[in-house]
PyMOL CGO cylinders between C-alpha atoms (Angstrom):
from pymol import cmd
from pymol.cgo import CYLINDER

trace = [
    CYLINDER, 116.24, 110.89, 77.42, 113.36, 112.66, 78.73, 0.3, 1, 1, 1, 1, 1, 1,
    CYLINDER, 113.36, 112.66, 78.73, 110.20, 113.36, 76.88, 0.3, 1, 1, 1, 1, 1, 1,
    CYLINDER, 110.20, 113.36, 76.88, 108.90, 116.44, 76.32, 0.3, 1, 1, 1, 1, 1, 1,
    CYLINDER, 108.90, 116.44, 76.32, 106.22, 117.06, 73.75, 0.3, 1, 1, 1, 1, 1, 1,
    CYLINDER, 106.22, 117.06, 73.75, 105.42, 120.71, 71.82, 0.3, 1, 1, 1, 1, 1, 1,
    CYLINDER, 105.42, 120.71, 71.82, 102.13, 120.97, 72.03, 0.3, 1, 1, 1, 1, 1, 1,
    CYLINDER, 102.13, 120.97, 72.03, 99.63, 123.79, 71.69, 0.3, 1, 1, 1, 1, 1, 1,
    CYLINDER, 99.63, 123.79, 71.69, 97.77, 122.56, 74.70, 0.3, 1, 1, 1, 1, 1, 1,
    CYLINDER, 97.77, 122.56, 74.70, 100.46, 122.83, 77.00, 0.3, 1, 1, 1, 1, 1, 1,
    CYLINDER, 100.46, 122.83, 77.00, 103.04, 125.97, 77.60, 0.3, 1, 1, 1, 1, 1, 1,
    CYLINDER, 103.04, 125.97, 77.60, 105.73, 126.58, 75.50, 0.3, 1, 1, 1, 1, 1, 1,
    CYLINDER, 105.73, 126.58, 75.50, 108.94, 125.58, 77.26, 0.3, 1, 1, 1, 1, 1, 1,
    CYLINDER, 108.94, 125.58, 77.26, 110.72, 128.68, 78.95, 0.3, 1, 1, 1, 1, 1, 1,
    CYLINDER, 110.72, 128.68, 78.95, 113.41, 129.10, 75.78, 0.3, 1, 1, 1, 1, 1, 1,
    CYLINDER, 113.41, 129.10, 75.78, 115.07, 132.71, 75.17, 0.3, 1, 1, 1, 1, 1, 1,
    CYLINDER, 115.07, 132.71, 75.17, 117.18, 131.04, 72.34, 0.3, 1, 1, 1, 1, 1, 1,
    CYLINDER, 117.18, 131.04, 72.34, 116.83, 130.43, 69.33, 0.3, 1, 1, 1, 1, 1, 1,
    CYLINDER, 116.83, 130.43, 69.33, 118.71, 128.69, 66.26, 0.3, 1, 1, 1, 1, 1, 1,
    CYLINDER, 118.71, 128.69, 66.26, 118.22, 128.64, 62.40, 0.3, 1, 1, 1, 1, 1, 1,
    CYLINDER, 118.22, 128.64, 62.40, 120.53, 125.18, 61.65, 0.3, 1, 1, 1, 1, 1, 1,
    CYLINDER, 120.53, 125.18, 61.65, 122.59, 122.89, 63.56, 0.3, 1, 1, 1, 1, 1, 1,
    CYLINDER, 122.59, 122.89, 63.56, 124.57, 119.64, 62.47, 0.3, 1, 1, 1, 1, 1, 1,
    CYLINDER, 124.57, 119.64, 62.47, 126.09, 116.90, 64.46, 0.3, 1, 1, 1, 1, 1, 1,
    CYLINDER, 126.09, 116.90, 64.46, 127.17, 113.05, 63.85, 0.3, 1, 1, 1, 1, 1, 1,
    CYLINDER, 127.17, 113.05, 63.85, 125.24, 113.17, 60.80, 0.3, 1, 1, 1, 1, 1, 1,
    CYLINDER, 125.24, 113.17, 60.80, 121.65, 114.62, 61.96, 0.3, 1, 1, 1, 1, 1, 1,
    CYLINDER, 121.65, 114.62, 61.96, 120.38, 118.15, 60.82, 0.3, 1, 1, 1, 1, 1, 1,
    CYLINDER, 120.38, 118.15, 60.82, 117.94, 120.15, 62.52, 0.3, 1, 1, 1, 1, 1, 1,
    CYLINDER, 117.94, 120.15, 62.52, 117.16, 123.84, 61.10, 0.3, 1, 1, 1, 1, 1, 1,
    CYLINDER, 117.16, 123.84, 61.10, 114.67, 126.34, 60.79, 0.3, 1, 1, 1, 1, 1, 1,
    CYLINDER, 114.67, 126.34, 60.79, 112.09, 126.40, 57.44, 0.3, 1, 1, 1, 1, 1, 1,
    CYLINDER, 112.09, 126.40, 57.44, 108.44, 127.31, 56.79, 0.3, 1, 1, 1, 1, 1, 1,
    CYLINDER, 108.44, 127.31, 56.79, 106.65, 124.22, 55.09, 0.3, 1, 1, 1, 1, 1, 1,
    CYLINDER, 106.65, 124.22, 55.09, 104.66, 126.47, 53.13, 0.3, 1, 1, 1, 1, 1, 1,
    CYLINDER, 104.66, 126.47, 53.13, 108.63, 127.49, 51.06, 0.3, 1, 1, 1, 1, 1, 1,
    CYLINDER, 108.63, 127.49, 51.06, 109.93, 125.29, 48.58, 0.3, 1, 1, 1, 1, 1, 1,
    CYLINDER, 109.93, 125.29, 48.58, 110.80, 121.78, 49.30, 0.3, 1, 1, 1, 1, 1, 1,
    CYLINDER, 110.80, 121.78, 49.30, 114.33, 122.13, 50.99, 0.3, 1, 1, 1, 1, 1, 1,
    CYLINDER, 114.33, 122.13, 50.99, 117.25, 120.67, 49.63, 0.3, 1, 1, 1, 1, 1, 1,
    CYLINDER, 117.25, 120.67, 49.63, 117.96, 118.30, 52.63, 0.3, 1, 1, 1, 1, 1, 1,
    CYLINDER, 117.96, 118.30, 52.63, 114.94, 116.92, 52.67, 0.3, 1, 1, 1, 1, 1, 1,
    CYLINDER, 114.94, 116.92, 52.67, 116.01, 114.86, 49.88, 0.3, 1, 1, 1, 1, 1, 1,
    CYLINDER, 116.01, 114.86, 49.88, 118.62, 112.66, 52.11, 0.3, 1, 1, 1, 1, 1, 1,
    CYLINDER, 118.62, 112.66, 52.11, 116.16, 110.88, 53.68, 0.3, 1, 1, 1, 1, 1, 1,
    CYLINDER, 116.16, 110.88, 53.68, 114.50, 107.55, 53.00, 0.3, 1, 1, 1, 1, 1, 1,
    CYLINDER, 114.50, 107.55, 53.00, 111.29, 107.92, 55.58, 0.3, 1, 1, 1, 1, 1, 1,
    CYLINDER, 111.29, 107.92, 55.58, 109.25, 111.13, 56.59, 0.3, 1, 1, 1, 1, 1, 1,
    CYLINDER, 109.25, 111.13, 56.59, 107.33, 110.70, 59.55, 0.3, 1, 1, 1, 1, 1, 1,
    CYLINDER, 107.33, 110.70, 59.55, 105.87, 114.13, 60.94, 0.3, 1, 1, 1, 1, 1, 1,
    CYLINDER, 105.87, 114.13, 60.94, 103.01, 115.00, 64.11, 0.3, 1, 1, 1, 1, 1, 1,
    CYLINDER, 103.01, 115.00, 64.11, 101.65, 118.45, 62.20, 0.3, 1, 1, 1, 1, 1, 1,
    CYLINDER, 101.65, 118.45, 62.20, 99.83, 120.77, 63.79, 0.3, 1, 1, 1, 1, 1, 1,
    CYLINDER, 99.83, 120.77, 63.79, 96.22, 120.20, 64.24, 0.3, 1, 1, 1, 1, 1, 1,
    CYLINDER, 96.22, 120.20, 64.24, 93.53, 123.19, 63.09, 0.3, 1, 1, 1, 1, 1, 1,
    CYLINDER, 93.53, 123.19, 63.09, 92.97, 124.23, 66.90, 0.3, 1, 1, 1, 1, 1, 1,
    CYLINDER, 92.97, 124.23, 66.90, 96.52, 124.39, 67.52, 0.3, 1, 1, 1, 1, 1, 1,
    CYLINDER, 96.52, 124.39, 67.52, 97.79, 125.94, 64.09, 0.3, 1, 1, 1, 1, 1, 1,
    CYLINDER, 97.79, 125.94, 64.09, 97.01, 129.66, 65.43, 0.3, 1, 1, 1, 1, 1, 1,
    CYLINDER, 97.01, 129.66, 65.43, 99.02, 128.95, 68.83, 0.3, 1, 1, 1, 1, 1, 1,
    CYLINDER, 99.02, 128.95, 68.83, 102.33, 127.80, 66.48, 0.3, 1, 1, 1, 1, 1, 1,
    CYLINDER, 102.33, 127.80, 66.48, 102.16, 130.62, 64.19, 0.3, 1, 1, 1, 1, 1, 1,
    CYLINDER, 102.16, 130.62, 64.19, 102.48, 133.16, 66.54, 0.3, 1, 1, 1, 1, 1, 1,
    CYLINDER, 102.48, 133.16, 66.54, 104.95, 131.06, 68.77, 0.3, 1, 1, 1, 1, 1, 1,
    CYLINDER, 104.95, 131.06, 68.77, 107.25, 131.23, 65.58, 0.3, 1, 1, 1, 1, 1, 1,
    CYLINDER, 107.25, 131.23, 65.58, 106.36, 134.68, 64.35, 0.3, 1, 1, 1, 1, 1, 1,
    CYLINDER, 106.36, 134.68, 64.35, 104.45, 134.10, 61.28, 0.3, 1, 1, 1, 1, 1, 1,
    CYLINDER, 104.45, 134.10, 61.28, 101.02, 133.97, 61.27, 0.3, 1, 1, 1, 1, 1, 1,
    CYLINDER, 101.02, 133.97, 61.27, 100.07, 135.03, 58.01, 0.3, 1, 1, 1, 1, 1, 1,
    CYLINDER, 100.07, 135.03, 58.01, 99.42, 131.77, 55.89, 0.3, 1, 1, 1, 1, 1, 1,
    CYLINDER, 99.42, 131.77, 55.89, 96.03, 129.78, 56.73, 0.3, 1, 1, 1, 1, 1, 1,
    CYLINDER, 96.03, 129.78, 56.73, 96.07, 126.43, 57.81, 0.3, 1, 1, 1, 1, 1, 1,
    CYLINDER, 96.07, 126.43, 57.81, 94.21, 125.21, 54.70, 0.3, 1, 1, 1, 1, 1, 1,
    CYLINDER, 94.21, 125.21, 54.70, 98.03, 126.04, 53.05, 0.3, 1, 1, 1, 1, 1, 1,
    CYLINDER, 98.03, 126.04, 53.05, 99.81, 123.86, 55.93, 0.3, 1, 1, 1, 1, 1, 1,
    CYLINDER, 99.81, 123.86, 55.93, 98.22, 121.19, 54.85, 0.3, 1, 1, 1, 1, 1, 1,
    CYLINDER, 98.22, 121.19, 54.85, 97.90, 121.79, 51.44, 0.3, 1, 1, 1, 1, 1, 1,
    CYLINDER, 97.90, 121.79, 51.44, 102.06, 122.42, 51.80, 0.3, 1, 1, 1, 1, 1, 1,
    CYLINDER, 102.06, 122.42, 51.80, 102.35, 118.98, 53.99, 0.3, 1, 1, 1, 1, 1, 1,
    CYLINDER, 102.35, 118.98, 53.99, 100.84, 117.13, 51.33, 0.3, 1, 1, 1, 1, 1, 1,
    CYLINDER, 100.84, 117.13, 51.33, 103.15, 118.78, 48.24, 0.3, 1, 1, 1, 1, 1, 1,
    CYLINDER, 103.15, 118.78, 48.24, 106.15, 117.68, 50.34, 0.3, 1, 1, 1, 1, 1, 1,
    CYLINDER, 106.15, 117.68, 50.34, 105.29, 114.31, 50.77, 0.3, 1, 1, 1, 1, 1, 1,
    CYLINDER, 105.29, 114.31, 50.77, 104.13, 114.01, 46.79, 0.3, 1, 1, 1, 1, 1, 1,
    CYLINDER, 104.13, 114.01, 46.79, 107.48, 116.14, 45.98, 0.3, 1, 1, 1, 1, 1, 1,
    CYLINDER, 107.48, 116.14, 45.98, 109.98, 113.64, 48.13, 0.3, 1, 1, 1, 1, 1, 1,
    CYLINDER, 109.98, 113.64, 48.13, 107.92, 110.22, 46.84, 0.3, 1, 1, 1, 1, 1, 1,
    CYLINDER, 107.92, 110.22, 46.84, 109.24, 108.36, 49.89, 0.3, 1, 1, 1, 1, 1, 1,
    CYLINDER, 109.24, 108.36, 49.89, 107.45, 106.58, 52.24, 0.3, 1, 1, 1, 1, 1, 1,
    CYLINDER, 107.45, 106.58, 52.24, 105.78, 109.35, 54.54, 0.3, 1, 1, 1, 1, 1, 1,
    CYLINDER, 105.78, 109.35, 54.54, 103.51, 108.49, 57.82, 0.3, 1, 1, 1, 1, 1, 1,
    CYLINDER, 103.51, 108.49, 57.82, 101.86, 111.25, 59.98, 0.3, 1, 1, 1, 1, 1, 1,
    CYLINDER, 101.86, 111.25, 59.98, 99.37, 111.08, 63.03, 0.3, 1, 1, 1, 1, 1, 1,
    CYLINDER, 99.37, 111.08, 63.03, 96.42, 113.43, 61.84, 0.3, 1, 1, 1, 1, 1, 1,
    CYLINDER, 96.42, 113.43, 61.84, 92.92, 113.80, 62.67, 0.3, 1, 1, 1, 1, 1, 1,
    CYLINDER, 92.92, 113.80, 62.67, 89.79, 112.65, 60.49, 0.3, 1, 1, 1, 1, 1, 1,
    CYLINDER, 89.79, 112.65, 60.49, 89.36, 116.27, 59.49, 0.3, 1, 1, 1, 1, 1, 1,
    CYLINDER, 89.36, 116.27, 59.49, 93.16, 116.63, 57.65, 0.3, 1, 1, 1, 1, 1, 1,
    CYLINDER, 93.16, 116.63, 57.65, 91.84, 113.39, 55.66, 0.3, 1, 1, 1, 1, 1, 1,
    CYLINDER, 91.84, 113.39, 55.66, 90.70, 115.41, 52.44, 0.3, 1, 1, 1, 1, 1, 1,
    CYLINDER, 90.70, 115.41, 52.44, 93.59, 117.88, 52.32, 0.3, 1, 1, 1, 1, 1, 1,
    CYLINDER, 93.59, 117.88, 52.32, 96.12, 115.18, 52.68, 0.3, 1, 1, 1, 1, 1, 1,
    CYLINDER, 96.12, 115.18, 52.68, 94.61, 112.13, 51.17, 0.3, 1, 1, 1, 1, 1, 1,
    CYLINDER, 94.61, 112.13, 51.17, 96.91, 109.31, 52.68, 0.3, 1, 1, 1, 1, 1, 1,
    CYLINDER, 96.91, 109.31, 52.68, 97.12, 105.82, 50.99, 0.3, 1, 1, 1, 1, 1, 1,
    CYLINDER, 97.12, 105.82, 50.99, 95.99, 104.22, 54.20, 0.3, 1, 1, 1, 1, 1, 1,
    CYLINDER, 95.99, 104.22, 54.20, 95.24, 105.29, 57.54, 0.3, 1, 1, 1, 1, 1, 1,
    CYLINDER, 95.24, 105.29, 57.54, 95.14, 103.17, 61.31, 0.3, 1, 1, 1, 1, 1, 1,
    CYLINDER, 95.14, 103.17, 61.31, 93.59, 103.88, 64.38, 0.3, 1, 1, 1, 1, 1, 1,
    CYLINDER, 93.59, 103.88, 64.38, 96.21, 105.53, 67.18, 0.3, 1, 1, 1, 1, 1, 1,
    CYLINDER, 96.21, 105.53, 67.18, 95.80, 107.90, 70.08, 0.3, 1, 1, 1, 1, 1, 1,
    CYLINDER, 95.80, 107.90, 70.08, 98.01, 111.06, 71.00, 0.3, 1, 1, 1, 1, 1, 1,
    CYLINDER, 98.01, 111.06, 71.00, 97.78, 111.94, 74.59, 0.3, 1, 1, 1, 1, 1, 1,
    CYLINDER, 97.78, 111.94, 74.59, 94.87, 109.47, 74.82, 0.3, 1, 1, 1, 1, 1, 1,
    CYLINDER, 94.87, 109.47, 74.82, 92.38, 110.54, 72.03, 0.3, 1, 1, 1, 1, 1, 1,
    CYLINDER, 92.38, 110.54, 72.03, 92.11, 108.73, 69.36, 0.3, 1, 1, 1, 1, 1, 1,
    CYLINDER, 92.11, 108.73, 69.36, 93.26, 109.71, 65.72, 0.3, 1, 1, 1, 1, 1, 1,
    CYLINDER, 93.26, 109.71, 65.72, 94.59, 108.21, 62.36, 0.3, 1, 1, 1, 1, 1, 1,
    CYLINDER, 94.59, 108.21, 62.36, 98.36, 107.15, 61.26, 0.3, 1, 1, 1, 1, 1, 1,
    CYLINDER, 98.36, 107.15, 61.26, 98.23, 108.08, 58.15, 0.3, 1, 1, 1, 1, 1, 1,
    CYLINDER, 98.23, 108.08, 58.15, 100.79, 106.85, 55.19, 0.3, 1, 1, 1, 1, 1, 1,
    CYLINDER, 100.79, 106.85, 55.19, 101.56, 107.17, 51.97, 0.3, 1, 1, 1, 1, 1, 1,
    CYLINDER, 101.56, 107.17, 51.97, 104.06, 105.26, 49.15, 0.3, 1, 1, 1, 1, 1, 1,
    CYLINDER, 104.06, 105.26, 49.15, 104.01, 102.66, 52.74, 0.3, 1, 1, 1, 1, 1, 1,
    CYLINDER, 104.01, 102.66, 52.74, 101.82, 100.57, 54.07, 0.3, 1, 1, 1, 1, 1, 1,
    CYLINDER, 101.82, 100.57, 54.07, 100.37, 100.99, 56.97, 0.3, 1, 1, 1, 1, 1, 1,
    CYLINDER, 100.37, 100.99, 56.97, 101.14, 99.11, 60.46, 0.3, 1, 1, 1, 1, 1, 1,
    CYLINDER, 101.14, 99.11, 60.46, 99.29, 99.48, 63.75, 0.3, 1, 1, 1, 1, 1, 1,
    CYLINDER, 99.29, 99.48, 63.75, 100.45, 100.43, 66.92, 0.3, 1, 1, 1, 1, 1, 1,
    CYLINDER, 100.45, 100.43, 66.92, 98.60, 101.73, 69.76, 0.3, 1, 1, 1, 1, 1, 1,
    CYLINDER, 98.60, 101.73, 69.76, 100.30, 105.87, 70.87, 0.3, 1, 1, 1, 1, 1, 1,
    CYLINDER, 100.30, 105.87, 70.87, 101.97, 108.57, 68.46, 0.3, 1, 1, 1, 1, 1, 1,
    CYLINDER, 101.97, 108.57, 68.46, 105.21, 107.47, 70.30, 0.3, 1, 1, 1, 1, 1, 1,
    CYLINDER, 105.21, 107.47, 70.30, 104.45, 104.04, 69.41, 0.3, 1, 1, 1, 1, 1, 1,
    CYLINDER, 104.45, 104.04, 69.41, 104.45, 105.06, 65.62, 0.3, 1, 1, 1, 1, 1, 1,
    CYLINDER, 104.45, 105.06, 65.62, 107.49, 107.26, 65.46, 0.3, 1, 1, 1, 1, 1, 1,
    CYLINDER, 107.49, 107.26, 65.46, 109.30, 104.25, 67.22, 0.3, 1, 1, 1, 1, 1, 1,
    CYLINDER, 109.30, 104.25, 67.22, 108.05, 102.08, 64.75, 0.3, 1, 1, 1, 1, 1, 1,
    CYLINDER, 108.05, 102.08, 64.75, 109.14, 103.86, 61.79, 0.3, 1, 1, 1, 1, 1, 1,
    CYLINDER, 109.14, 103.86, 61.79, 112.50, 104.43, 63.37, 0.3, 1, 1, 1, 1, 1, 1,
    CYLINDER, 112.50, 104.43, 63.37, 112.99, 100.62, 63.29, 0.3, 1, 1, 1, 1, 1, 1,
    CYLINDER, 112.99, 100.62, 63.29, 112.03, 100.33, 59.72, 0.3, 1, 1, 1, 1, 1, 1,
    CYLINDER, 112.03, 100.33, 59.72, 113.83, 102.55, 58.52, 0.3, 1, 1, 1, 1, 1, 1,
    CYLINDER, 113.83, 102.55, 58.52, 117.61, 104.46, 58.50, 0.3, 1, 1, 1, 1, 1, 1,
    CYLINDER, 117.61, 104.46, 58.50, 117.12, 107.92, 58.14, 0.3, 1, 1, 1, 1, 1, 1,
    CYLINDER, 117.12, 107.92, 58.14, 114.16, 110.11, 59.45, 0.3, 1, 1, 1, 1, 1, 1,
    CYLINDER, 114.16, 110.11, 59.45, 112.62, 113.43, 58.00, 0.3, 1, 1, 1, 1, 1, 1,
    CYLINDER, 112.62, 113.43, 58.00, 110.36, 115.48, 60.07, 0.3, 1, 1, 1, 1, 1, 1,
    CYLINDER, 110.36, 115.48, 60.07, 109.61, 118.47, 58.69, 0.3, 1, 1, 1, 1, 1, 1,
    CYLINDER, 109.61, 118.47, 58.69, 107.44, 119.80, 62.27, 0.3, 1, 1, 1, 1, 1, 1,
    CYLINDER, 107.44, 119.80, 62.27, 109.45, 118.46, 64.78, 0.3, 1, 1, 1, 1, 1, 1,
    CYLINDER, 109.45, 118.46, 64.78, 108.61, 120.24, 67.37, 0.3, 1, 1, 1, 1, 1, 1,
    CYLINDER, 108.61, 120.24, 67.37, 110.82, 119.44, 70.26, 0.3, 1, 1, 1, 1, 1, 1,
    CYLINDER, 110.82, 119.44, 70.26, 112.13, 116.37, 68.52, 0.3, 1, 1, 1, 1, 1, 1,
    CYLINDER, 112.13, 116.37, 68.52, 109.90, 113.86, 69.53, 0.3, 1, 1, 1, 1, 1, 1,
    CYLINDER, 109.90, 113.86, 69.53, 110.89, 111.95, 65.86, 0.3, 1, 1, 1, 1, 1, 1,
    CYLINDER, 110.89, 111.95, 65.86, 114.89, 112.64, 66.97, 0.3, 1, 1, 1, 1, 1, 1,
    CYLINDER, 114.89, 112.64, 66.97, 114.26, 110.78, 69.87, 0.3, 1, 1, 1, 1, 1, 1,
    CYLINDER, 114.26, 110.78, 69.87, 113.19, 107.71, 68.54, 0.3, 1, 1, 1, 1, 1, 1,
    CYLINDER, 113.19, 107.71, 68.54, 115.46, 107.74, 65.89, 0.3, 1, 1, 1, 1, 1, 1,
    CYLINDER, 115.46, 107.74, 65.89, 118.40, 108.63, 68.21, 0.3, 1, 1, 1, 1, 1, 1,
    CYLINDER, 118.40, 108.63, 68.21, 116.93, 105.57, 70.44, 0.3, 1, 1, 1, 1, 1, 1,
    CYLINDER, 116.93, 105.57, 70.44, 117.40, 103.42, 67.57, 0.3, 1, 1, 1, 1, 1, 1,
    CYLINDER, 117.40, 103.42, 67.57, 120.79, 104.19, 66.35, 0.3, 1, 1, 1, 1, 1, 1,
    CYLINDER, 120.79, 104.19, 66.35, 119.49, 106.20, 63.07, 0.3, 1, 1, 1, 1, 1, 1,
    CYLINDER, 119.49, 106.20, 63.07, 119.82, 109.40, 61.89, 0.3, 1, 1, 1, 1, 1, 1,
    CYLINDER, 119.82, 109.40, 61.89, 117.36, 112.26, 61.03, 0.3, 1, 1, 1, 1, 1, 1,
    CYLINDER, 117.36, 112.26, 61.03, 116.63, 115.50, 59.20, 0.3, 1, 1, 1, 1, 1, 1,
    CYLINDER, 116.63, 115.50, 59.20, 114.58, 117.84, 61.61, 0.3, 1, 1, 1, 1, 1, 1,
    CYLINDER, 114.58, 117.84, 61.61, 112.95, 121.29, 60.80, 0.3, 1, 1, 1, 1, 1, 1,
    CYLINDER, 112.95, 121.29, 60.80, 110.59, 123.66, 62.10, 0.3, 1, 1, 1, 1, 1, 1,
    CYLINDER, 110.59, 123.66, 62.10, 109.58, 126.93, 61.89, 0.3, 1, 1, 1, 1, 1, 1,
    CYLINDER, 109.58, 126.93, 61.89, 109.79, 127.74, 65.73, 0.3, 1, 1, 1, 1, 1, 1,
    CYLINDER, 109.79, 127.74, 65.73, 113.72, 128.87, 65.86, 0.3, 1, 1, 1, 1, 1, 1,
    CYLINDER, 113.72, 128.87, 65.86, 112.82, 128.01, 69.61, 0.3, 1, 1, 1, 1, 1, 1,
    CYLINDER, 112.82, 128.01, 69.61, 112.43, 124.29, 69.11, 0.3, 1, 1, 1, 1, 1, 1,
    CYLINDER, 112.43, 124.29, 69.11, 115.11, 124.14, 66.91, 0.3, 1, 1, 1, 1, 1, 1,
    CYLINDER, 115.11, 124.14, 66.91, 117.38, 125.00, 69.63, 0.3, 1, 1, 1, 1, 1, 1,
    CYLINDER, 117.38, 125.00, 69.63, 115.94, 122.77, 71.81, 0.3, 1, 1, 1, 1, 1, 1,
    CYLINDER, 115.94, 122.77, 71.81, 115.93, 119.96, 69.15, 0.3, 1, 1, 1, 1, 1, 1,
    CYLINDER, 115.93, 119.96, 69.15, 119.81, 121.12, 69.12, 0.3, 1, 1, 1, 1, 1, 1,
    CYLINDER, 119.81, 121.12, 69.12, 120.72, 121.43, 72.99, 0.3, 1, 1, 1, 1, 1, 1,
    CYLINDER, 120.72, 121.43, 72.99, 118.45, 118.18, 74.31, 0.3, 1, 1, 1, 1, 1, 1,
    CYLINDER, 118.45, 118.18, 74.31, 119.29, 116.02, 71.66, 0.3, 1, 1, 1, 1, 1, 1,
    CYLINDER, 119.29, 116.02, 71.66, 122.53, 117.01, 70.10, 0.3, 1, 1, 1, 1, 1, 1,
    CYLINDER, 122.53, 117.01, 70.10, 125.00, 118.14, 72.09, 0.3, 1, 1, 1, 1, 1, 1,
    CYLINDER, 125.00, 118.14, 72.09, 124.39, 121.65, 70.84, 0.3, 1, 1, 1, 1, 1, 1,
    CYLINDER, 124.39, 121.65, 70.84, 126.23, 124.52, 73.20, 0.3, 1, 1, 1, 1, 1, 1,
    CYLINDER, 126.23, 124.52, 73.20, 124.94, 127.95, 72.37, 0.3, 1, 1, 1, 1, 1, 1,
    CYLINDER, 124.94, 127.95, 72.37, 128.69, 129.36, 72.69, 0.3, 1, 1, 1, 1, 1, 1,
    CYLINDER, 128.69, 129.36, 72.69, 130.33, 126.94, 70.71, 0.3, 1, 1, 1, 1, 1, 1,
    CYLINDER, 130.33, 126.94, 70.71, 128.67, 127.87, 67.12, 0.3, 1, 1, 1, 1, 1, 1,
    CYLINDER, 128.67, 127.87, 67.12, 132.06, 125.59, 64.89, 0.3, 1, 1, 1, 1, 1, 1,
    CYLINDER, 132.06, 125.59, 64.89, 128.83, 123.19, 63.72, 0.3, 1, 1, 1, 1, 1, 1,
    CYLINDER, 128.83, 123.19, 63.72, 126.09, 126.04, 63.40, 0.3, 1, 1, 1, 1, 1, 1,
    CYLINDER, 126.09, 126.04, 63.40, 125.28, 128.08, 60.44, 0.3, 1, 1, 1, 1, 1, 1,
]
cmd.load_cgo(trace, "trace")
């Protein structure tokens, strides 16, 4: 499975399609804002394990997806209501300045694309490993079923797919929903039986 990472640094991949929900073999991927209510399917999973957005590259997302209106102070502030809402354990690669917003249990040293940062968790403790991809494999080992509520173009799904487990994906790019759906599960845009 190849890896490709959404990141606000690099181009968005070339994607005319988008999708608001797919479902296959027991893994969800759909379209939701973090800063709405806690969704429902959220609730069906026994880890979260999310890469957010960092402040430089909030801006960039927002207008990828189309809704730019809601600072990133919220995003954060909305991160950390899901992870006190759900009460599971939750681990996410942040940077020192999402500490005070999201005030994790525990944090670990970790780099993303070679610069350092923090694995932070909560209702868990923590473990150390040395990359992002590291991490998401980790937590894919430990546990059955994934949530990541900012996948992004699924690097969560691919660990957990790599693993045999299952996962709950959302974003609020319809873009890397699709992709989530195509690359990782089987998804053909003209056969919509398993879309809604």
């Amino acid at each position: 499975m190849k890896k490709t990472y959404h990141s606000a640094l690099w181009s968005e991949q070339c994607l005319d399609n988008e999708l608001e929900r797919y479902e296959s073999d027991g893994n969800i991927v759909f379209r939701h804002d973090v800063l709405q209510l806690v969704h429902p399917d959220f609730y069906h999973a026994d880890v979260i394990y999310i890469e957010p957005a960092w402040k430089d590259g909030y801006e960039v997302y927002a207008e990828r997806a189309g809704c730019k209106e809601q600072s990133y102070d919220n995003y954060l502030i909305a991160i950390r209501r899901i992870i006190a809402a759900l009460g599971i354990p939750a681990y996410s690669v942040i940077g020192k300045a999402m500490l005070k917003r999201l005030s994790p249990d525990f944090t670990a040293p970790v780099k993303i694309h070679g610069y350092p940062c923090l694995l932070a968790s909560w209702n868990a403790e923590p473990f150390v490993v040395k990359t992002n991809y590291d991490a998401a494999d980790e937590v894919a080992k430990r546990y059955d079923r994934i949530l990541d509520f900012c996948c992004g173009y699924g690097n969560t799904a691919r660990s957990a797919l790599r693993f045999g487990k299952s996962f709950v994906c959302s974003d609020f790019n319809g873009k890397c929903v699709y992709y989530v759906a195509k690359e990782m599960m089987g998804y053909e845009p003209y056969n919509s039986d398993k879309t809604s």
